[in-house]
Structures are given as C-alpha cells and as structure tokens.
C-alpha positions as CSV (number, residue, x, y, z in Angstrom):
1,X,14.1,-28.1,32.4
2,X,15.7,-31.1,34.8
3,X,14.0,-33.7,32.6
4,X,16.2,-31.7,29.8
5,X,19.4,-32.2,31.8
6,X,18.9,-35.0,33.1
7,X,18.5,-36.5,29.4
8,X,21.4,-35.0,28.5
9,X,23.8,-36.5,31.5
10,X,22.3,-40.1,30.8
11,X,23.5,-39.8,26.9
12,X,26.3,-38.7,27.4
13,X,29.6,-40.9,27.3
14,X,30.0,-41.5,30.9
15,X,26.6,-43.0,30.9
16,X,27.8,-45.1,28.4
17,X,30.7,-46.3,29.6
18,X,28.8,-47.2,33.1
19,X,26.1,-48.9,30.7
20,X,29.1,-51.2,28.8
21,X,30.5,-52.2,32.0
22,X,33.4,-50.4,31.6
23,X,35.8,-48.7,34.6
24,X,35.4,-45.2,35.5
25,X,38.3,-43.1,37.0
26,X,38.1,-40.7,39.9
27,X,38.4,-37.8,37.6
28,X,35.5,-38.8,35.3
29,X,33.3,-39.7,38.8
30,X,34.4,-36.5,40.0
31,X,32.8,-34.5,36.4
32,X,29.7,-36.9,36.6
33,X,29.0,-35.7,40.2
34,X,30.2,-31.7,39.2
35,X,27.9,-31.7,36.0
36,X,25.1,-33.3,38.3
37,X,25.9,-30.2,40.6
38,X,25.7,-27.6,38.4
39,X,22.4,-28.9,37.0
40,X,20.8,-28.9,39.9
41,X,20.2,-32.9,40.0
42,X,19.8,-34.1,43.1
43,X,22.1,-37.2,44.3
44,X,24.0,-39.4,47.2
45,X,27.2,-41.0,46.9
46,X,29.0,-43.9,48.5
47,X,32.3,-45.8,48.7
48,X,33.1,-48.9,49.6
49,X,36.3,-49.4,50.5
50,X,37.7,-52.8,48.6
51,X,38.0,-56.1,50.6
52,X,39.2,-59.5,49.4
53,X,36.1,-60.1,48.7
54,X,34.6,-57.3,47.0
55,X,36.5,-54.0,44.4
56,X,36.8,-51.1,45.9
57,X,33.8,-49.4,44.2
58,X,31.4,-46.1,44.2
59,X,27.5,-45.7,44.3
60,X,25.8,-42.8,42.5
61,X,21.9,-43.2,43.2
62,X,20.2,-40.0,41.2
63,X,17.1,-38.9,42.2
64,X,14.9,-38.9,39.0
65,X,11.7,-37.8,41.2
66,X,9.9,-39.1,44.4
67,X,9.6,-42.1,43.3
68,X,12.2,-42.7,40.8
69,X,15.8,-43.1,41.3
70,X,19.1,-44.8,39.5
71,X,21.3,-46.4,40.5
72,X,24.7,-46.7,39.5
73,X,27.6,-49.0,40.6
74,X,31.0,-48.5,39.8
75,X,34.1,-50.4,40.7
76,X,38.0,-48.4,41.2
77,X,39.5,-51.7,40.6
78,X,39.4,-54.0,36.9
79,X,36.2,-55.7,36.9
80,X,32.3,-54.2,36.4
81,X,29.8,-51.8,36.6
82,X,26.2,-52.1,37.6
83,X,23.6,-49.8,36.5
84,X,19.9,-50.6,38.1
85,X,16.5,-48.9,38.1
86,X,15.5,-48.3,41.4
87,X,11.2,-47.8,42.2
C-alpha cells in the first residue's frame, strides 16, 4: 500500500515540476507535504532562509524505507530545483 502511494505522489505534476527545475509556490509545497500526510509517508522539512548568497529555498527529504530516502530541493525565489537520491 505506501509503495502504491508513494508511486502515485512521485508521478504526479508536482514531481514533475521539481524534476524540470521549475519553481514551486508555498501553496503547491504546502499540498505536497498535506497529500504526504494523509498517506501516511513519512517526511522532514527545512527552510533556509535566503542570503545574498544563496535563494531562499525548502528541503523535503521522504523517507522511502530505512535505507532509502529523497531528497528534494526547492528554491522560493527564480532560479532551480534539486532533486537527489539519498542511500
């Protein structure tokens, strides 16, 4: 059953747009993390808060199993997303 939602959530157009390098808003972060929720898929967040430096941006790591987790990267500001694999 999670490997069934879990499929679903990573096909879905969020995914997608994470995948293209494309900007997600608060409100579609916010739907990512509620359908994670009520799928019962367990997950951390974190923000950085933007410097000159670096975007604002979000982290969304997804806890595929024990030893399997994704990572996700997403900036607030124009600019790029980063998806990785994590072991």
């Amino acid at each position: 059953m999670f490997d069934t939602h879990i499929s679903t959530l990573l096909s879905g157009t969020l995914f997608r747009k994470i995948l293209n390098n494309e900007q997600l808003t608060l409100l579609e972060f916010n739907f990512l993390t509620g359908a994670l929720i009520n799928n019962n898929i367990p997950f951390d967040t974190a923000f950085a808060a933007g410097t000159r430096k670096n975007p604002a941006s979000i982290q969304l790591t997804i806890h595929v199993n024990p030893s399997a987790s994704l990572v996700l990267v997403t900036s607030l500001e124009p600019g790029s997303s980063v998806f990785s694999p994590s072991p």
